[in-house]
C-alpha positions in Angstrom: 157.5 112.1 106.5 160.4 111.6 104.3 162.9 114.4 104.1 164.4 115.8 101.0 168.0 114.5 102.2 166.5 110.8 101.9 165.8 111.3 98.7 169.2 111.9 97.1 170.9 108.9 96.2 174.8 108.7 96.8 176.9 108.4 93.9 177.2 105.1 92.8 180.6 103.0 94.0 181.9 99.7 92.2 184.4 98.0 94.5 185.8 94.3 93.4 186.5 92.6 96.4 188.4 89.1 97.4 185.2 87.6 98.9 181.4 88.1 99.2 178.8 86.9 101.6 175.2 85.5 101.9 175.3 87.4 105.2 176.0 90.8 106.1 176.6 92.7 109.9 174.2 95.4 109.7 172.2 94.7 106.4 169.2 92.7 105.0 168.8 90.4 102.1 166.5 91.4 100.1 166.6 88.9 97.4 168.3 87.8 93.9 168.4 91.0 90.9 166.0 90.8 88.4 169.0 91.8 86.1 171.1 88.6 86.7 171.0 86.3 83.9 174.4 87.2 82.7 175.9 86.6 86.2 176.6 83.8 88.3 175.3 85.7 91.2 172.9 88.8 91.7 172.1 89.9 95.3 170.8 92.8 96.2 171.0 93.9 100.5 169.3 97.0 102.2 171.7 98.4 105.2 170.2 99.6 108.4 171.2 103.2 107.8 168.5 102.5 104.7 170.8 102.5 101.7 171.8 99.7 99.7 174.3 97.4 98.1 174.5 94.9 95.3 176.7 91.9 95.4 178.0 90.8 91.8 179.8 87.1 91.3 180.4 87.2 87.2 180.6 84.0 85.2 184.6 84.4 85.5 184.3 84.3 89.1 185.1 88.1 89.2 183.6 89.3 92.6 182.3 93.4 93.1 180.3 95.2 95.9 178.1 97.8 94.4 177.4 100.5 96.9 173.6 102.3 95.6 172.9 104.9 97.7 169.3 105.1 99.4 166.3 103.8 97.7 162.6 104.2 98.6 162.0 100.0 97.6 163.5 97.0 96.1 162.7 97.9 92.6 164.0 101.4 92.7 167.6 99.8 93.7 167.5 96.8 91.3 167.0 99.7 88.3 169.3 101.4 89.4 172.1 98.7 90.0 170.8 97.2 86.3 171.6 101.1 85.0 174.9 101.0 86.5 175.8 97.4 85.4 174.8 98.0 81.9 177.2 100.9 81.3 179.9 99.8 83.5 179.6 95.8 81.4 183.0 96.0 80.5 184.5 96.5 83.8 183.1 93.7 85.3 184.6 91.2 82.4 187.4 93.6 81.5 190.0 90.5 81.6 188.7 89.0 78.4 189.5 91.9 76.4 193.3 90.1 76.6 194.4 87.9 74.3 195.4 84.4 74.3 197.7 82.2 72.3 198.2 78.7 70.6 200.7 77.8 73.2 197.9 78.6 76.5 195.4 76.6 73.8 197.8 73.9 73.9 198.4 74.1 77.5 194.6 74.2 78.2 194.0 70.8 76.2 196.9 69.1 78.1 195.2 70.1 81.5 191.5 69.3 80.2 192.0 66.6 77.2 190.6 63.3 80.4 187.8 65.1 82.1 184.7 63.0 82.1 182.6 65.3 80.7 182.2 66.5 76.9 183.3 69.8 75.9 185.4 71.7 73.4 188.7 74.1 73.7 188.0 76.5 70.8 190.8 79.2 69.5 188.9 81.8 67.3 190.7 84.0 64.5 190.8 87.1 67.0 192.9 84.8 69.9 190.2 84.2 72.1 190.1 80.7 73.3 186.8 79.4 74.8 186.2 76.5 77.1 182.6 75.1 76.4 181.3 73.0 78.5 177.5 72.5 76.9 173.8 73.7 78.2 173.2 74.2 82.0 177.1 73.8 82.4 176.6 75.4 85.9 173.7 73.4 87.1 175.7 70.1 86.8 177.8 68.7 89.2 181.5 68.7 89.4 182.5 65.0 89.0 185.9 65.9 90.8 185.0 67.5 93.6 182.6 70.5 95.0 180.8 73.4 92.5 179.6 72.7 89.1 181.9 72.4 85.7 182.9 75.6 85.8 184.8 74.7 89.1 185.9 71.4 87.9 187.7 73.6 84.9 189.4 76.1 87.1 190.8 73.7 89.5 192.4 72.0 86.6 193.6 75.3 84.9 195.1 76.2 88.5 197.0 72.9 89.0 198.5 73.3 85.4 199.6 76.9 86.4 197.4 78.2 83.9 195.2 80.2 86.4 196.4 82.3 89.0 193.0 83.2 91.8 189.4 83.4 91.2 189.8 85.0 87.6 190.2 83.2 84.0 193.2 83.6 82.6 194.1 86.4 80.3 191.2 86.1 76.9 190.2 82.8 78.3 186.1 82.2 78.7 183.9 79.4 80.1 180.4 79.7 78.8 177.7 76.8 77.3 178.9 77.3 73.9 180.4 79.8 70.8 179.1 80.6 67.4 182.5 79.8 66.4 182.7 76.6 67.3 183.2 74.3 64.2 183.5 78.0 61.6 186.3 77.0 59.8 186.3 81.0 58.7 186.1 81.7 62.6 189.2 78.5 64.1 192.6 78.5 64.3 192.1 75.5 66.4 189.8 73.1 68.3 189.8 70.6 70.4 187.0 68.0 71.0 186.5 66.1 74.7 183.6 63.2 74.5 184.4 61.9 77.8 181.3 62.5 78.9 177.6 63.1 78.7 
């Protein structure tokens, strides 16, 4: 019989944290959110006292623990985490609200301009600079070392200074591609790797 105090679900807790696991003391996997497409990773884990957590790794390598409360089944915390994720959005990629500049563009295509794969360093008319790297960017294998090209970016960025940690810099983004790309109405500049397929 399930009591009444089972039922109610603890407020909901967003915690960004240093480093996540596969593996946690004292709770089960329970599998990948249906609700992950925009992130790198989506897991969701049931603890032994019966309530559960989600385990967020965003496309800027932003890492958050998402504590859930109890749930009666898988489907009941996955709606509920996909609730919580959808308001809170902005949180999780809060950093690319900042600007960037000509001078980190510039910096960015010194660090990047002989990778062996082809992408483009964009700078849009609002100071956003994106990195992209093409379709299934983070399925393909990092010629330079471990990870996909995402992780082949951010190493670079990090030995030019340019990146500090797991996050992008400041109005940076890595992603597949931008509508602006190419817009002359929408560039203040670009910058065009082929060193690759």
């Amino acid at each position: 019989m399930i009591k009444l105090k089972d039922l109610i679900t603890e407020a909901p807790q967003i915690k960004k944290v240093k480093n996540v696991s596969v593996q946690y003391f004292g709770a089960e996997y329970v599998g990948e959110m249906t609700f992950s497409g925009y992130f790198r990773k989506a897991w969701l884990y049931k603890k032994n006292n019966g309530e559960w957590f989600a385990v967020i790794i965003t496309k800027n390598k932003n890492r958050y623990e998402i504590q859930l409360g109890k749930h009666k089944d898988k489907l009941s915390a996955d709606k509920a985490a996909e609730k919580l994720i959808k308001r809170n959005l902005n949180k999780f990629e809060s950093i690319n609200e900042n600007k960037s500049d000509k001078k980190t563009f510039d910096k960015i295509v010194k660090a990047l301009k002989d990778i062996k794969v082809r992408a483009t360093i964009h700078l849009n008319d609002e100071d956003k600079i994106t990195i992209a790297l093409g379709r299934d960017y983070f399925r393909k294998k990092n010629p330079e070392g471990t990870g996909d090209l995402s992780d082949m970016v951010e190493d670079r960025l990090k030995k030019a200074g340019i990146q500090k940690g797991y996050n992008s810099p400041p109005g940076v983004d890595i992603m597949a591609d931008s509508s602006d790309i190419g817009d002359k109405k929408y560039t203040k500049a670009q910058y065009d790797i082929r060193g690759g397929v």
